[in-house]
Every structure is written in C-alpha cells, then in structure tokens.
N, C-alpha and C positions, 0 to 999 in steps of 0.2 A: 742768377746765383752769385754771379761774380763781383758783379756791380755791388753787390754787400760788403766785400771786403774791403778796407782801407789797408791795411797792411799786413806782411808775411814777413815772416822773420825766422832762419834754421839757424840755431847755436850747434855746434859741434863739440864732440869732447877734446877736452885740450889735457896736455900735461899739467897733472897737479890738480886739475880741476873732475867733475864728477863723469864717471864713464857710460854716459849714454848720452842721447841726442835730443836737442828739445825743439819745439815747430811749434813756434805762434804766431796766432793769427787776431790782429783787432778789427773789430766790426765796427761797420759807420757809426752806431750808435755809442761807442766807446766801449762795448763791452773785449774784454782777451782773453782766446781760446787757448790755452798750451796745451801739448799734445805730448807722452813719451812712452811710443813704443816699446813694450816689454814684453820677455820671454813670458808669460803665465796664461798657457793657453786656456780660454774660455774665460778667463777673469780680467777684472778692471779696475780701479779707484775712482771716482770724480768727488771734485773738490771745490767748491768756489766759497773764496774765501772775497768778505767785505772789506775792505778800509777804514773800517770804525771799531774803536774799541772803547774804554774806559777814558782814552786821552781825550777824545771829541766829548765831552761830557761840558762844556763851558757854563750853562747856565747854572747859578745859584740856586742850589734847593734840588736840583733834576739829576743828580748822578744815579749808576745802577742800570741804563736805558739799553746802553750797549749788549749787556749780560742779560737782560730781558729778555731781549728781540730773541738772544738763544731759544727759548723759551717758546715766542710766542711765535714764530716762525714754521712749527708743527703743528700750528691750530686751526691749518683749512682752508678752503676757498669754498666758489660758490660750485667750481668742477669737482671738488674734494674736500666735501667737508672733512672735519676732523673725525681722525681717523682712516678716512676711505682709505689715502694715498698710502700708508702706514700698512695698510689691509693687501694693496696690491704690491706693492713693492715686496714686503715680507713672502707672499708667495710668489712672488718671480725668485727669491734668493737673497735680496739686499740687506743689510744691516748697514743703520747710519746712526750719526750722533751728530752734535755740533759743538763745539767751544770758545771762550771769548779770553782776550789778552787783553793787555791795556792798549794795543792798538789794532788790532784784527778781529773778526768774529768769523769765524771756519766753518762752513757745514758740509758731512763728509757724508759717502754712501760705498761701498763695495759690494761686489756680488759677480754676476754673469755678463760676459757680452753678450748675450741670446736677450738680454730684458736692457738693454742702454735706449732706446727709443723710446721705449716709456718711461723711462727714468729720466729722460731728458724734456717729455713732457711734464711729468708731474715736476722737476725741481724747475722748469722757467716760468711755470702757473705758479706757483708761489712765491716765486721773486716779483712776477709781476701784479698779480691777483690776490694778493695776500688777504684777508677778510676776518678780523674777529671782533667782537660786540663790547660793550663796557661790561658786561656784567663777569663774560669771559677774561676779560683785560684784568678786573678788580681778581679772582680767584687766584692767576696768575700772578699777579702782584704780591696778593698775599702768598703764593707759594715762596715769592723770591724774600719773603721775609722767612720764612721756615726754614729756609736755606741757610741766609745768616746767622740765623738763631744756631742751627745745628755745626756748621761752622767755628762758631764763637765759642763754642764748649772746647775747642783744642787752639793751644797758645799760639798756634802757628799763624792763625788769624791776626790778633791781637799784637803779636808781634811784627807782620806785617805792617798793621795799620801804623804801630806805635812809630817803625823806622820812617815810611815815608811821610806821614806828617812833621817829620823832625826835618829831616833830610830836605824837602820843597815845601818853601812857604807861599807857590807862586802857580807855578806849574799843577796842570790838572794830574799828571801821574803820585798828588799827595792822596791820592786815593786808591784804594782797590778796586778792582773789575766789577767787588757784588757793591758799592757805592758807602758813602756814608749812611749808618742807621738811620739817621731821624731822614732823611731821604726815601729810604726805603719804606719807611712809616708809612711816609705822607703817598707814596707810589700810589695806589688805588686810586686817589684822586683827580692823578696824572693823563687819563685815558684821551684828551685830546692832544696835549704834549706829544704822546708817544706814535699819533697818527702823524704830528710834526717832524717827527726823530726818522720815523721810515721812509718817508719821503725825502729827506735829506741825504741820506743815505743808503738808501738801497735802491740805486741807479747803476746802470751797465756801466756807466766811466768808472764807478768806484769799486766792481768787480771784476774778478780773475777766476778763471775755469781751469782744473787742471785736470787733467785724462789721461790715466795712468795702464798701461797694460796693454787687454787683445783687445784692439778695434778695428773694423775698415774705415778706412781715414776719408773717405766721397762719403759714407752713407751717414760717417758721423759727425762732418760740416753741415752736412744735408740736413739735418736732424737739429742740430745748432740754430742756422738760419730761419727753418722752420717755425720753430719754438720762441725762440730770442730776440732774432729781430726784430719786431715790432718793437720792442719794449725801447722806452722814451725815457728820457730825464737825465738832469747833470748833479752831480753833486754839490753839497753847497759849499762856501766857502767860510771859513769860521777863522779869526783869532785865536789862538791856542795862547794863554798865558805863557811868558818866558820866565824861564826861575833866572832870579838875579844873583850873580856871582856871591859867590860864600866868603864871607870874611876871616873866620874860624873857624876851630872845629868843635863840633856841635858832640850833647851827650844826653842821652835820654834816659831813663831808669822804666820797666816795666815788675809788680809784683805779682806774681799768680796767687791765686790763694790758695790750690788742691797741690797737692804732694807729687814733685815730677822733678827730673832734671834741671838746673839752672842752665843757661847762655847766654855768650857773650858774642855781639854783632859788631865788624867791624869793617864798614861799607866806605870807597870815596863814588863820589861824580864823575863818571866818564863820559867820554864824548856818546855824541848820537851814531848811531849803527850807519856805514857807508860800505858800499860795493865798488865805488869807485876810486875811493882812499884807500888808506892802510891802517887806518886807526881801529877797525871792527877785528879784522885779522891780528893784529897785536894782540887785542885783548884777550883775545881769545887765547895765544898761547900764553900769557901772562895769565890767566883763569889757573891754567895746570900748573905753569913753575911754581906759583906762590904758593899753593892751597890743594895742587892735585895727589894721589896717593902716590907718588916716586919722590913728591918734596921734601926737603927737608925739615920741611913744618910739618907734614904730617907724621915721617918718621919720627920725629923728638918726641910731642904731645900725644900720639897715639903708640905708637909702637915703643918707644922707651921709656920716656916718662910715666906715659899714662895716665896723663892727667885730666884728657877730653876724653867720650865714646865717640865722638865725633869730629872730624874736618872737612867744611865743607866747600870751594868756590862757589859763588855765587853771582852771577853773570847771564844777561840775556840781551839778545840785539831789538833796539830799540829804536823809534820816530825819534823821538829827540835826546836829549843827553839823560840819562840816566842814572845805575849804580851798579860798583861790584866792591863787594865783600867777600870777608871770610868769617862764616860760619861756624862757631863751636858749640857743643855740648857738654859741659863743664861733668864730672863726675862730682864733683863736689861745691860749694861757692867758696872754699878757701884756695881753690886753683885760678881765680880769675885774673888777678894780677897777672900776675907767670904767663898765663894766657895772652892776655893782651900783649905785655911787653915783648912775645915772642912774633902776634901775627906782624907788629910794626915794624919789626926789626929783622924780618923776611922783607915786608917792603921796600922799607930802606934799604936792603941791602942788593934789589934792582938798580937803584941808582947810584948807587955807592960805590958797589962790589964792582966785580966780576959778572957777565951772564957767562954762564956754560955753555959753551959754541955745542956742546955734544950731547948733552942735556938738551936742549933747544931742538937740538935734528932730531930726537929722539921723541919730541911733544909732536914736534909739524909730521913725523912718519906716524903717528898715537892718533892724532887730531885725523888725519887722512882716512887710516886704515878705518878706524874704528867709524868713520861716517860711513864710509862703503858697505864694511858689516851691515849695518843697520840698514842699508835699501836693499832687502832682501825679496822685500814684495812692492805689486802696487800701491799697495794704499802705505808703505813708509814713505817710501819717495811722491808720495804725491803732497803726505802731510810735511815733509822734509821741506820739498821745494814751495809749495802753499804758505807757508808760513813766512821763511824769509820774504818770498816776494810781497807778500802782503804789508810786513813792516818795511821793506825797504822800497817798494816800488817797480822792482824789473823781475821779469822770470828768469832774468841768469842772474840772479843776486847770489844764492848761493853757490853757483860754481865760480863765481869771482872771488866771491870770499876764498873759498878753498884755493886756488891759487893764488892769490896774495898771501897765506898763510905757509903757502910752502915757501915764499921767497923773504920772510919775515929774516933778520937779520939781528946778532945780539945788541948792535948799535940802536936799531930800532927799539928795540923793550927799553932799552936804557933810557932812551929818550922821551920814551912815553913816560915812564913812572918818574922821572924828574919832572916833568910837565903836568900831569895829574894826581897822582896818588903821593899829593903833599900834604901837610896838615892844615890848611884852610880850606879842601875838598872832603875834610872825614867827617864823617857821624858813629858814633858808636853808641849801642843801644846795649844795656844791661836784663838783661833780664834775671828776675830772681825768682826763687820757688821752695818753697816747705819741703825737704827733704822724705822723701816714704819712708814711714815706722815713727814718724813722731816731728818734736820742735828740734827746733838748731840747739 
C-alpha cells in the first residue's frame, strides 16, 4: 500500500489564511489526493477536478470539447452503463453535477460517508473506463448545441463573446467555455477528435481529488489505491497561444434587438492568477475598492445619482493573464458617458490618489471574513479549494492567496493599477438595447 505513495504533504492553518487543515497525498501515477477533515458527521464532499478547460481548446475548428466532456462524462461504462451508477449512487444518498471554466472541468458528489467506497468505485471506473458510442456522442453534441442556442437568447452570452473577442486576438480564452457556434455546428462530426481530447486529458497527473468532511482516512486511502491506482497516462503538452501586448485601447459596440436594459463594460488585462506572488491577492482587493458596494463608484452611480441598477467587479483567477472590469447596467443610454467617465476615473484615482489605509483594512477583514462564511459545509470548501487549485496548480493555493491578501499594502494597489489598469490594457464594450414600452 505504501509503495503507492510518492508524496505526503500536511498544510496547517496559518494566520490570515483558511482555518482548517489540509493532507495530500500524490500517487506514483501522478494522481493527488487532498484530504480535510470536517466537523459534519456522516457527510462528505468529493471533488476532482481536471486541468482542462476552454484554454486547452488549441486546434482550429475544435473548440466547445472541454464543456463537452461535462456532458459526456455521465454516459457510462461497460461496469455502469448509463444510468446504472446515477441509479446507485442516488440511493445511497449522493447528488452530483459537474462544471467547466475556461480552465478547469469540476465533477462534484455529496452525500454519506456510509456509501464513499462505492462512490469511489464508481467515480475512478469512469475516469478510467469511460465508454460512449458515435451515435451517443452525435446526440450529445447536438445537445451542446441546444444549450447555446438557449443561452444565446439572453445578452449575457453575446456580450461575453462580444468582449473577449475584442479583448484577445491571440490567446485561446477569445472564447467561451460552450465554444464558438459554427464549432459547435460541426461538433457531431468530431466523435474521433473527442476520443483524442480524453485521452489527453483525463490522466491522474492532470487530476486532483478533494475529500471534504467525515471519513476514516486508512479506509479511505485504501479505497483510493484500490480503485485508482492502476489508472495510467500523462497528460499532453500543448502550446497555448500567447496574447501579444495591447498597443491601445480597444472599443467594441454590441446591439440587441429585444427591449432590455443598456451596458456599459469596462475591462483591462491583468496578470495571470499566482499563489506564490502578490499580484492575484492585489486584485482581488482592487475588485472591491473600485467597483465593490462600500465604493465610491458604487455609492455615486447607484445610490445618489442613480444613474446604473447596477455595479458590478468583475474578476476571476486565471491560467494566464486575463481580465477585470467594471460592470454597469445603464438605466437609461443617455447615462453612458457619466458612466464611463466615472468607472476611469475611480481607476485613475488608484494611481493617482490616495488608497485608504483604512478602507483597505476594512476589504482584506470583508475578503476574509466573508470566505470563512461561505465554508460552512463540505461541499463549499471542497468546491472553494477544487477550484483555485485547479487553476493555479497547488492544494494550498487558496490559503496562500488569503494570506497575501491580508498583508496587501496601499503601496501595493498603487502599484499595480499604475502598472496595469492603464489605457493601452482597456477594452470597453458598449452594449445597446431598445428601451421597454417602445423606440428611443
């Protein structure tokens, strides 16, 4: 049994960082087990999350594959046709789902520790045995069109698409998770491709296990080794297109046709997500000063003026460099000017101004508390910690972040938004809309 593990690793809780304890373990074959004990007797989380999302999407024509696998991932073996495992699991107590980022794909389960041994059989048979037919594949495909299609009827889509196309002319994140349409078209066709895409990627190096709650930690290595071990293969290695530096600042205009609110997007380029810098933790409390509801952008536009129903940050840690914006919902389109001239000049006035030493203390005590809140069960903290490590690479990623964020300093934000959020890093996307009750 031993002879299986290549590495142990116990993170402790630190000051500033997340207060419970985490135990991983990697298997010779490169798969990692994290482990964190919780109070919630009889219950548990498990989570393993992949390292592929929408970003590994490199070939021409092939995007959408990532957000697939969600999909086809539930369709069976030859232990478990589709269905079976659905069948037993549900009566032991589980409920799962799965979901994809542009750089992760998460499949989650919760339920009882009285059923984690079969649960542990039935999710390493499908990571390893996975089995479904062309004609299954085709169905699927066209399900993942019905999806965009249904999607695409609300602008949230569309305005997506609209920014990162503007935003990366280079980089595979110029796409969304469900792919470009005429990709998705062509999907059904794809059924050998996508025998290519799982074998690429759904290998023990490129997974992370996380186990959240009551378990016995012998019977549930035991159980691990059992099930997992065997399972072979390395992930591949791919080129990820690099976006080349932005000269200016970029502007894009989106029309809707159906009658809904106008807004106005105003995103730059920020660095790629790190646990072992400072730059993810900046952001992060730069998310709230500029754009959170204590700012003074949101007080003005929302609460005095009135000129937005909405302010929003907009920000998430990423593989490579990405974006953050601020979000409006215009009440009207003759507020958009005002609009704009106000989110810039909140920016600006990070590297200009003053930060607020006390303001500042008052986000990193916000940012803390309010993660803590939130792991209040297994399955938050397991999708909590699942997720960062998935885009960043380590199972203490996010209690790194959280203490970098507590020791964040106003010199720091100053420094950052002088350094990025200048105008040769912005896009700003317009979007417009027929007013409800009739024409402009």
């Amino acid at each position: 049994m031993l002879a299986l593990l290549a590495a142990v690793a116990l993170t402790a809780a630190a000051p500033g960082g997340l207060p419970f304890q985490t135990k991983t373990t990697t298997l010779k074959n490169g798969l990692t087990v994290v482990r964190v004990p919780f109070a919630s007797p009889g219950l548990l989380a498990w989570y393993s999350v992949v390292r592929v999302g929408s970003r590994n999407e490199v070939e021409a024509g092939h995007t959408g594959f990532a957000h697939f696998f969600e999909h086809i991932m539930f369709k069976g073996t030859k232990a478990y046709p589709e269905g079976a495992s659905d069948a037993v699991l549900g009566k032991l107590g589980f409920a799962g789902n799965a979901y994809t980022t542009d750089d992760v794909t998460v499949y989650h389960a919760a339920g009882p520790s009285s059923g984690l041994e079969q649960l542990i059989e039935i999710e390493a048979d499908r990571f390893k045995n996975l089995e479904y037919g062309e004609a299954t594949f085709q169905t699927e495909a066209k399900a993942v069109l019905g999806e965009y299609n249904k999607n695409a009827a609300n602008p949230l889509l569309k305005i997506e698409e609209t920014m990162l196309a503007t935003a990366f002319k280079s980089h595979t994140y110029r796409h969304t998770t469900l792919g470009f349409l005429d990709d998705i078209k062509e999907m059904p066709s794809r059924y050998e491709y996508s025998k290519q895409f799982f074998k690429r990627w759904y290998t023990p190096d490129n997974v992370m296990i996380f186990v959240v709650g009551d378990f016995d930690e012998k019977k549930l290595m035991a159980a691990i080794e059992k099930h997992y071990g065997s399972w072979a293969g390395s992930a591949a290695t791919v080129e990820i297109p690099k976006e080349g530096a932005q000269a200016a600042a970029r502007t894009a205009s989106l029309t809707w046709g159906s009658p809904t609110l106008p807004r106005h997007l105003v995103y730059w380029k920020v660095p790629a997500g790190t646990f072992t810098g400072t730059d993810t933790a900046v952001q992060l409390v730069v998310n709230e000063y500029v754009a959170g509801k204590t700012s003074p952008l949101y007080k003005s536009l929302v609460l005095e003026k009135q000129l937005v129903e909405a302010v929003e940050p907009d920000y998430g840690v990423h593989r490579d460099p990405y974006l953050f914006g601020v979000f409006t919902v215009l009440k009207e389109e003759g507020n958009r000017a005002q609009v704009d001239a106000a989110v810039l000049a909140a920016v600006k006035e990070l590297s200009t101004g003053t930060v607020d030493a006390a303001r500042l203390k008052s986000i990193q005590d916000h940012l803390r508390y309010e993660m803590i809140m939130q792991l209040e069960t297994p399955d938050a903290i397991a999708n909590a910690l699942s997720r960062t490590a998935g885009i960043l690479g380590s199972p203490d990623a996010l209690d790194a972040i959280m203490r970098k964020i507590a020791a964040v300093k106003p010199a720091d934000v100053q420094a950052y938004a002088r350094k990025h959020l200048v105008d040769e890093n912005r896009t700003t996307l317009v979007f417009e809309a027929p007013p409800a009750g009739g024409a402009r």
